[in-house]
Backbone atoms as SQL, in Angstrom:
CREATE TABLE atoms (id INTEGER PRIMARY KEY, chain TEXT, resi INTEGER, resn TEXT, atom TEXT, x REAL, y REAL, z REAL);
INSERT INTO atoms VALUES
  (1, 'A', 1, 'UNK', 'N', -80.868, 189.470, 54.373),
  (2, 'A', 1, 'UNK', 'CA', -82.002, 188.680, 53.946),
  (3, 'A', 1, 'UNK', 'C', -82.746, 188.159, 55.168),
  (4, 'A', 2, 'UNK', 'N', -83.382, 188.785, 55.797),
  (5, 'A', 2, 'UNK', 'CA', -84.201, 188.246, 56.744),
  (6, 'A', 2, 'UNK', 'C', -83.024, 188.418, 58.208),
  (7, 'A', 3, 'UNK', 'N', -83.934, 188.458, 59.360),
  (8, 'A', 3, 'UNK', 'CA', -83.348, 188.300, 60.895),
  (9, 'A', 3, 'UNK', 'C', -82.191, 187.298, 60.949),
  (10, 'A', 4, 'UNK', 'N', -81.213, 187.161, 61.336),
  (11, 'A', 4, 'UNK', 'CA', -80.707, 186.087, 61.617),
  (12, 'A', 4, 'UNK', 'C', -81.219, 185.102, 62.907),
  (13, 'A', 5, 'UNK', 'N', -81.495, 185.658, 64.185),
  (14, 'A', 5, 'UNK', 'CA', -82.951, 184.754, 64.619),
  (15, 'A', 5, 'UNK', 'C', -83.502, 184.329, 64.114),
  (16, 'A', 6, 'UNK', 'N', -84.491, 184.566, 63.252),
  (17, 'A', 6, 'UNK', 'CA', -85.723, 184.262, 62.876),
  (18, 'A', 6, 'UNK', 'C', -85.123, 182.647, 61.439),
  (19, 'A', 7, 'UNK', 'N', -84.199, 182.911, 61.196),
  (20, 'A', 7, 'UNK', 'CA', -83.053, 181.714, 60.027),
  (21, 'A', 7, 'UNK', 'C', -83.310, 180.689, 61.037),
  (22, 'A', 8, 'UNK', 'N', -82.466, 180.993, 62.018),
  (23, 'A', 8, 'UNK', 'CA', -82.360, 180.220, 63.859),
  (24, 'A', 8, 'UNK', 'C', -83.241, 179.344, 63.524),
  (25, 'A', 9, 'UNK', 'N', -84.377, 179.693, 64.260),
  (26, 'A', 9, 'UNK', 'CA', -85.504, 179.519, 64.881),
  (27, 'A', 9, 'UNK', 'C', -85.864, 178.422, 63.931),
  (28, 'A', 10, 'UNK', 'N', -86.374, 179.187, 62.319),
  (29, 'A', 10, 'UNK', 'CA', -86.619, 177.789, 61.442),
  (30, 'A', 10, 'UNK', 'C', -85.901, 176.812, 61.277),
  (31, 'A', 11, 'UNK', 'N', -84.560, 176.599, 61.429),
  (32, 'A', 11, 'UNK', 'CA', -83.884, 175.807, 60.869),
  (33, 'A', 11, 'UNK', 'C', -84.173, 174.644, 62.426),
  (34, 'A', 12, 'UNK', 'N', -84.502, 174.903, 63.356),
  (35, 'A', 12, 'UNK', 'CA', -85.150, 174.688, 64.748),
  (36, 'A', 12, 'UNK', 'C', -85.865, 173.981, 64.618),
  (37, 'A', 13, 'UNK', 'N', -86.902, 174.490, 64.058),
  (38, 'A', 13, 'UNK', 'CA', -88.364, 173.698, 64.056),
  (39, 'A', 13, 'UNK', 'C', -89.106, 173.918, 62.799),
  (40, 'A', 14, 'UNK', 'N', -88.240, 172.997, 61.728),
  (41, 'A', 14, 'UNK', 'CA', -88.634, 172.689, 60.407),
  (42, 'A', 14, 'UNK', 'C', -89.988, 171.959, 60.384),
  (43, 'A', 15, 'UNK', 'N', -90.810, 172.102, 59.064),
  (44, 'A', 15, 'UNK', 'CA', -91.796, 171.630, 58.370),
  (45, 'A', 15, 'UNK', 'C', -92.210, 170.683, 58.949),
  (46, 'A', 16, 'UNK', 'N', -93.333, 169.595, 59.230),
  (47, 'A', 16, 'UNK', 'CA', -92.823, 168.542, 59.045),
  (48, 'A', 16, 'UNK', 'C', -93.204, 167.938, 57.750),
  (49, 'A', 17, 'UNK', 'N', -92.956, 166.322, 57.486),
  (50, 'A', 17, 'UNK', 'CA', -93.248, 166.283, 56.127),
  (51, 'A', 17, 'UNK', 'C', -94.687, 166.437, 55.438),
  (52, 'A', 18, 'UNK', 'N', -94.827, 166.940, 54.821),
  (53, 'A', 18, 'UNK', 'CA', -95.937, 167.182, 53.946),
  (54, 'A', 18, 'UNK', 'C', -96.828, 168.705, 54.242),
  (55, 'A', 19, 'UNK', 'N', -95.992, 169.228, 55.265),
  (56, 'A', 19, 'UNK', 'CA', -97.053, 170.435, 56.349),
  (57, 'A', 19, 'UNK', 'C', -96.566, 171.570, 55.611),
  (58, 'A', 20, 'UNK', 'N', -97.431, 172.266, 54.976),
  (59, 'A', 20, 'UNK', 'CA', -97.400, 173.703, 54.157),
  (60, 'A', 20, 'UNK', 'C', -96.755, 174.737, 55.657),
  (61, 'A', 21, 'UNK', 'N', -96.125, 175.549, 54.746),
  (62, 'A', 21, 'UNK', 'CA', -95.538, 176.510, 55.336),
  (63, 'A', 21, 'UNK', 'C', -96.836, 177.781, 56.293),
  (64, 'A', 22, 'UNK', 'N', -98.234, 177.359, 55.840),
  (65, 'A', 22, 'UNK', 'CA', -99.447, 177.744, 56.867),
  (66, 'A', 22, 'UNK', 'C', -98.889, 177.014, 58.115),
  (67, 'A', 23, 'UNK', 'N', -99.610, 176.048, 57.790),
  (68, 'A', 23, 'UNK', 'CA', -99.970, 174.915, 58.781),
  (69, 'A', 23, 'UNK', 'C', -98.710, 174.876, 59.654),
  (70, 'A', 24, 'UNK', 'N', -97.478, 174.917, 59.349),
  (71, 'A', 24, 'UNK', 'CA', -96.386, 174.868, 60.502),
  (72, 'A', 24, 'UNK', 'C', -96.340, 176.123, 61.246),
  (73, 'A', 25, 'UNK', 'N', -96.703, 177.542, 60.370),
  (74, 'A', 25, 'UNK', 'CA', -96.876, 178.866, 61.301),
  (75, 'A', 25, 'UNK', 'C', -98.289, 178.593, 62.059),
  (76, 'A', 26, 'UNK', 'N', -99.253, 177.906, 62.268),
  (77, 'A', 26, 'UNK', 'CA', -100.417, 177.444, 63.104),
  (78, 'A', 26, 'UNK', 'C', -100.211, 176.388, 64.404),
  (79, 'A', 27, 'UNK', 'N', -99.320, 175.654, 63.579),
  (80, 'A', 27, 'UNK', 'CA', -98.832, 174.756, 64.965),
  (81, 'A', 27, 'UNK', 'C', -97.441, 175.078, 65.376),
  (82, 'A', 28, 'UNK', 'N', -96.648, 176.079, 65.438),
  (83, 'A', 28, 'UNK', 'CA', -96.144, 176.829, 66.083),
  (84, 'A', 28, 'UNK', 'C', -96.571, 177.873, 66.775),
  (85, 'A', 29, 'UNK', 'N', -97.412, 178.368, 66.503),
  (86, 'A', 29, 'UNK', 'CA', -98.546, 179.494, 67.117),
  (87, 'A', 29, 'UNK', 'C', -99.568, 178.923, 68.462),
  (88, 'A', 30, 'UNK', 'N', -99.902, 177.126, 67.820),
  (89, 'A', 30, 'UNK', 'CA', -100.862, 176.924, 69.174),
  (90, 'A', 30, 'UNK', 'C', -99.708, 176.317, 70.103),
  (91, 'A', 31, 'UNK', 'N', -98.322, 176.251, 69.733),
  (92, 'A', 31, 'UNK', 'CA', -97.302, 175.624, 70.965),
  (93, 'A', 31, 'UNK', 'C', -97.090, 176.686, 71.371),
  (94, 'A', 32, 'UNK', 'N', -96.836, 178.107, 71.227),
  (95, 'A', 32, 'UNK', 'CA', -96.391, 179.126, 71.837),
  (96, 'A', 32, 'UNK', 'C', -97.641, 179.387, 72.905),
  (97, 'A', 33, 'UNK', 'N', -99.233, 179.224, 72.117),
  (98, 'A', 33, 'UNK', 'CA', -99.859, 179.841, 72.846),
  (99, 'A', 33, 'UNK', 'C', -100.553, 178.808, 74.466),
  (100, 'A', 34, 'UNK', 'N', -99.705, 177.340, 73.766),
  (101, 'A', 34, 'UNK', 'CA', -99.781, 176.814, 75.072),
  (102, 'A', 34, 'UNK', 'C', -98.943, 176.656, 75.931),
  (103, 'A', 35, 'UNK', 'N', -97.470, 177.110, 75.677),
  (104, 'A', 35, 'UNK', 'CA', -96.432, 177.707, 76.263),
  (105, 'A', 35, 'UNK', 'C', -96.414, 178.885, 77.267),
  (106, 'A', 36, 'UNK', 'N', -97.550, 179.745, 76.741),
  (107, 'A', 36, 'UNK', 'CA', -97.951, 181.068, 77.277),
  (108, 'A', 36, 'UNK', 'C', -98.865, 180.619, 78.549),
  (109, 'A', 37, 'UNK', 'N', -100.102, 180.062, 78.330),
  (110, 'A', 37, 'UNK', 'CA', -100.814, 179.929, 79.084),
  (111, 'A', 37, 'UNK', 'C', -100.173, 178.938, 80.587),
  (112, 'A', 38, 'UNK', 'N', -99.027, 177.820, 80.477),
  (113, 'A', 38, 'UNK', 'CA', -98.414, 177.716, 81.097),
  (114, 'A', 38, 'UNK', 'C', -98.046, 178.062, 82.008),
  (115, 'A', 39, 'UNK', 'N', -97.136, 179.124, 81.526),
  (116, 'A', 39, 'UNK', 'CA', -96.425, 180.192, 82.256),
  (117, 'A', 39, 'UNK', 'C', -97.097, 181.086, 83.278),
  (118, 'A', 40, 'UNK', 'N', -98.324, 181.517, 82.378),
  (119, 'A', 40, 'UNK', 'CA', -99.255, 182.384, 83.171),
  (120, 'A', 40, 'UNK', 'C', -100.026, 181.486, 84.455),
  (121, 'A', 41, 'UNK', 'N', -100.201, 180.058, 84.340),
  (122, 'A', 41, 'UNK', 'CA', -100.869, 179.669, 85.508),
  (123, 'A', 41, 'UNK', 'C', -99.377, 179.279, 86.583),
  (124, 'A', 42, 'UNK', 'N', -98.159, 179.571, 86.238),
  (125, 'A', 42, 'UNK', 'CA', -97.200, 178.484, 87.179),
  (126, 'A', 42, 'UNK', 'C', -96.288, 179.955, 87.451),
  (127, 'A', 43, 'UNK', 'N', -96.185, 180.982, 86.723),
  (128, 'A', 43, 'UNK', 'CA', -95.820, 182.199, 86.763),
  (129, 'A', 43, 'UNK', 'C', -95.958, 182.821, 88.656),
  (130, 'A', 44, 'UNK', 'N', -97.273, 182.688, 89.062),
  (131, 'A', 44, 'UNK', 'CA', -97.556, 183.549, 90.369),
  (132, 'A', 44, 'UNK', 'C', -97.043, 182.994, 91.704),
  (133, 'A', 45, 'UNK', 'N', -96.926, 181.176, 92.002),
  (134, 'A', 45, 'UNK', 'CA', -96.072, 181.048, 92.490),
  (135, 'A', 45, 'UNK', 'C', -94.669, 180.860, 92.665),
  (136, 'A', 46, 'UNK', 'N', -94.235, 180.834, 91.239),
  (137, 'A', 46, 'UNK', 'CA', -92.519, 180.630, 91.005),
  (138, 'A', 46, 'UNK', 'C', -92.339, 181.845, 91.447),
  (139, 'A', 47, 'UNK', 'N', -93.187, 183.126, 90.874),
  (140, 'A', 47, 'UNK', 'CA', -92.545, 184.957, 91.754),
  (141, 'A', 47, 'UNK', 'C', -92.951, 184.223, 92.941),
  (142, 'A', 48, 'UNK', 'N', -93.277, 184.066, 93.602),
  (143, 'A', 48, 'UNK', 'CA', -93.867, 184.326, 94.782),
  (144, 'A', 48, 'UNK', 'C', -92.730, 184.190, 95.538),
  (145, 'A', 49, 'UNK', 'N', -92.532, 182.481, 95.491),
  (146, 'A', 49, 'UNK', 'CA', -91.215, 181.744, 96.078),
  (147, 'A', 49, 'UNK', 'C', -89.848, 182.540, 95.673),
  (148, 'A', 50, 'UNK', 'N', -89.928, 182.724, 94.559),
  (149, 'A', 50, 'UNK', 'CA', -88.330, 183.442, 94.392),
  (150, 'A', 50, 'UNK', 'C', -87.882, 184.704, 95.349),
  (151, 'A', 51, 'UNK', 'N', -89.465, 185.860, 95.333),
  (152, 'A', 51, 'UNK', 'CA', -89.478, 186.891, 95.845),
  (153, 'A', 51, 'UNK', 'C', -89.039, 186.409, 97.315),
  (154, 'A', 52, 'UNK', 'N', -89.636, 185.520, 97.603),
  (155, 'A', 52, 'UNK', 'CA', -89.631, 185.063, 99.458),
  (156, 'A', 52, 'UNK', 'C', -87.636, 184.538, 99.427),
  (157, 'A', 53, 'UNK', 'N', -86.981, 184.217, 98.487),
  (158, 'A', 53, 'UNK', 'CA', -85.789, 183.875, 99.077),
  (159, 'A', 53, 'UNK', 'C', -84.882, 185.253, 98.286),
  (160, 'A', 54, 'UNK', 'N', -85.360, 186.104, 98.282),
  (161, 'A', 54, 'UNK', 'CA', -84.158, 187.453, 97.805),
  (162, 'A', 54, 'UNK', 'C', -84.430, 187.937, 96.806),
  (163, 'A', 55, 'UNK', 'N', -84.712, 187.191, 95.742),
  (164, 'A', 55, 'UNK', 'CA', -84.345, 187.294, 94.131),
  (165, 'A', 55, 'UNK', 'C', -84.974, 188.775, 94.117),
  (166, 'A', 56, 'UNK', 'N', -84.858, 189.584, 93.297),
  (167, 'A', 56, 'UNK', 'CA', -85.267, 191.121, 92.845),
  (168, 'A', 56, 'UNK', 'C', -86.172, 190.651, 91.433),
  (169, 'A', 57, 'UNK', 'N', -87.367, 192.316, 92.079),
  (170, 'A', 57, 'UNK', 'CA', -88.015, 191.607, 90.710),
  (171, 'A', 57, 'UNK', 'C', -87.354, 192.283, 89.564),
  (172, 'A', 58, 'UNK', 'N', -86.524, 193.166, 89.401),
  (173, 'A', 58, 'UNK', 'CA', -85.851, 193.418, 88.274),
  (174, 'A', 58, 'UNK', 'C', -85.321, 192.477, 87.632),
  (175, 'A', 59, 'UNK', 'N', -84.811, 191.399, 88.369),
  (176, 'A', 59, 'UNK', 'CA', -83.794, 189.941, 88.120),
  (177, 'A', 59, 'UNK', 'C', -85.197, 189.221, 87.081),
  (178, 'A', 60, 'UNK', 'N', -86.042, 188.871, 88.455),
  (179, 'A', 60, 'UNK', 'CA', -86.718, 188.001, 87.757),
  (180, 'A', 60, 'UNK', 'C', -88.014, 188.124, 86.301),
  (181, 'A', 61, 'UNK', 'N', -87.774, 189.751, 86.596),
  (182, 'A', 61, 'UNK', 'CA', -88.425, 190.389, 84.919),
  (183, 'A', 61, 'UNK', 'C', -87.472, 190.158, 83.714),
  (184, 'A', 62, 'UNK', 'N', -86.555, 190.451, 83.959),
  (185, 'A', 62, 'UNK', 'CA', -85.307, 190.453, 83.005),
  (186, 'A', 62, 'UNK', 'C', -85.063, 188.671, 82.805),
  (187, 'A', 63, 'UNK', 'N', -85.031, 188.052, 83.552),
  (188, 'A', 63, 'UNK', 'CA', -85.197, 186.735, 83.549),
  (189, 'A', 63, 'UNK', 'C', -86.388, 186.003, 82.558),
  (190, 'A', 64, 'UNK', 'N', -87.780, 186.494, 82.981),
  (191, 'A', 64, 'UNK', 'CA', -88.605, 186.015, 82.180),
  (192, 'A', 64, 'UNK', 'C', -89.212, 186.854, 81.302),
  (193, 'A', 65, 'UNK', 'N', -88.300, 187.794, 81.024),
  (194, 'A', 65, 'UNK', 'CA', -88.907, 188.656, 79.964),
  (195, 'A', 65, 'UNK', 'C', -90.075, 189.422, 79.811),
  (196, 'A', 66, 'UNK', 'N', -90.535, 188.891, 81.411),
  (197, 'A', 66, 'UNK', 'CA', -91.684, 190.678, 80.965),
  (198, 'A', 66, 'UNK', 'C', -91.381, 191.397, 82.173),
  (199, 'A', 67, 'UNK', 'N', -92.218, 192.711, 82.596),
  (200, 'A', 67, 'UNK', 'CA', -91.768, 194.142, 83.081),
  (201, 'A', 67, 'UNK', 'C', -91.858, 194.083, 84.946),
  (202, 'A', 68, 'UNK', 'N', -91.327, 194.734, 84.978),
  (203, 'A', 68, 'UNK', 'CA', -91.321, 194.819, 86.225),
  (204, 'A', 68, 'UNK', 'C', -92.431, 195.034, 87.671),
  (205, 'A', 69, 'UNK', 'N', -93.470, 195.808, 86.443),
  (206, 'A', 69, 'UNK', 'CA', -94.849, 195.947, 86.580),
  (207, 'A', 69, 'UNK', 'C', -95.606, 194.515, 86.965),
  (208, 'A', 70, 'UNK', 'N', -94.740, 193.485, 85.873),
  (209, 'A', 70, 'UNK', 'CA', -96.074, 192.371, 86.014),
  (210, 'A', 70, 'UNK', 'C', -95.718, 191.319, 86.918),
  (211, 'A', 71, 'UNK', 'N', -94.137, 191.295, 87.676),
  (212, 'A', 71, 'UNK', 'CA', -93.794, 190.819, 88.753),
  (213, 'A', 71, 'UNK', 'C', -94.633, 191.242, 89.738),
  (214, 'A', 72, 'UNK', 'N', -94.097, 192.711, 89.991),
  (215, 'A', 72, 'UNK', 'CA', -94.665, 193.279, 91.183),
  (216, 'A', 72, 'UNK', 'C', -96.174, 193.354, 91.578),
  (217, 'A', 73, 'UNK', 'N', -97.436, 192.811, 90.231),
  (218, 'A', 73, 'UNK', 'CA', -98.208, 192.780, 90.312),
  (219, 'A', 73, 'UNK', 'C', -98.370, 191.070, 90.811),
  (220, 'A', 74, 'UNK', 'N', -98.149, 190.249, 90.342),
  (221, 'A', 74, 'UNK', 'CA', -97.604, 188.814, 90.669),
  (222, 'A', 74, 'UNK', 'C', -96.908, 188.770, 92.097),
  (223, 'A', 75, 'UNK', 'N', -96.343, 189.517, 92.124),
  (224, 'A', 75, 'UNK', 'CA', -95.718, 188.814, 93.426),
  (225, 'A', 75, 'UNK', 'C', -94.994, 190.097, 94.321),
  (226, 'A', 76, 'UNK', 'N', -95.903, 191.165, 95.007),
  (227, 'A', 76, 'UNK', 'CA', -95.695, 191.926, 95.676),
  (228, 'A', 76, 'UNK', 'C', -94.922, 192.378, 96.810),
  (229, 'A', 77, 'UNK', 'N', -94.158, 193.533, 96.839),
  (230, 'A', 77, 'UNK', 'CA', -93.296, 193.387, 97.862),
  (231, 'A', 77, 'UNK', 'C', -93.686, 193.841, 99.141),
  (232, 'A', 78, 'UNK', 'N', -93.351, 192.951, 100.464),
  (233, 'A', 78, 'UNK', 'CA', -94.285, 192.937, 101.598),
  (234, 'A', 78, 'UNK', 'C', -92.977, 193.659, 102.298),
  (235, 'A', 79, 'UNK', 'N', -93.780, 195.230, 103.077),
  (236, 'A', 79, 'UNK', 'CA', -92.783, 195.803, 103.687),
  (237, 'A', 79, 'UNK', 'C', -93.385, 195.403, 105.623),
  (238, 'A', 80, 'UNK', 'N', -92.496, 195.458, 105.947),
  (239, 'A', 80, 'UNK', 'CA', -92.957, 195.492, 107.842),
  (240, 'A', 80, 'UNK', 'C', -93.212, 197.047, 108.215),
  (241, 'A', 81, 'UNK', 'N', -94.438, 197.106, 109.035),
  (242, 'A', 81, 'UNK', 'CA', -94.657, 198.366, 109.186),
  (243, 'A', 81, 'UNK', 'C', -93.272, 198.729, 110.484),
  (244, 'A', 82, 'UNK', 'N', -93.654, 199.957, 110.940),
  (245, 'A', 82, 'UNK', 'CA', -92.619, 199.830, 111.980),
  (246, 'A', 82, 'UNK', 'C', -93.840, 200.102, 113.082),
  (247, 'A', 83, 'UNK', 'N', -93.263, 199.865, 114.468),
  (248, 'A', 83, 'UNK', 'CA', -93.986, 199.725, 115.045),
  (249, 'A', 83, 'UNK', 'C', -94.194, 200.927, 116.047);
């Protein structure tokens, strides 16, 4: 009967009183989407810094859940030429 996540999640962040089952999928939607935007402005220096003390961006994709692509686009790996 349904995800067992998704049971999770509601039993998480129930109704509140009087709020139609819309209205709580709307204001769960504008917390995610200000959750998102967050991330995306504080995202380029947290890679940045992590990248500068070791961390891999495989780690830190797998960490924050997106690709490896959007690290490495975020926070690029600086090789030394040789000389």
């Amino acid at each position: 009967m349904g995800d067992p996540e998704i049971r999770d999640a509601s039993a998480r962040w129930p109704a509140e009183d009087g709020e139609s089952s819309w209205d709580r999928l709307t204001r769960l939607r504008r917390w995610r989407d200000e959750l998102e935007s967050v991330i995306q402005a504080e995202m380029p220096a947290a890679a940045k810094d992590a990248r500068r003390h070791g961390v891999g961006a495989a780690e830190l994709a797998r960490a924050w859940g997106v690709s490896v692509a959007r690290i490495s686009q975020v926070a690029p790996v600086r090789t030394k030429r040789a000389k």
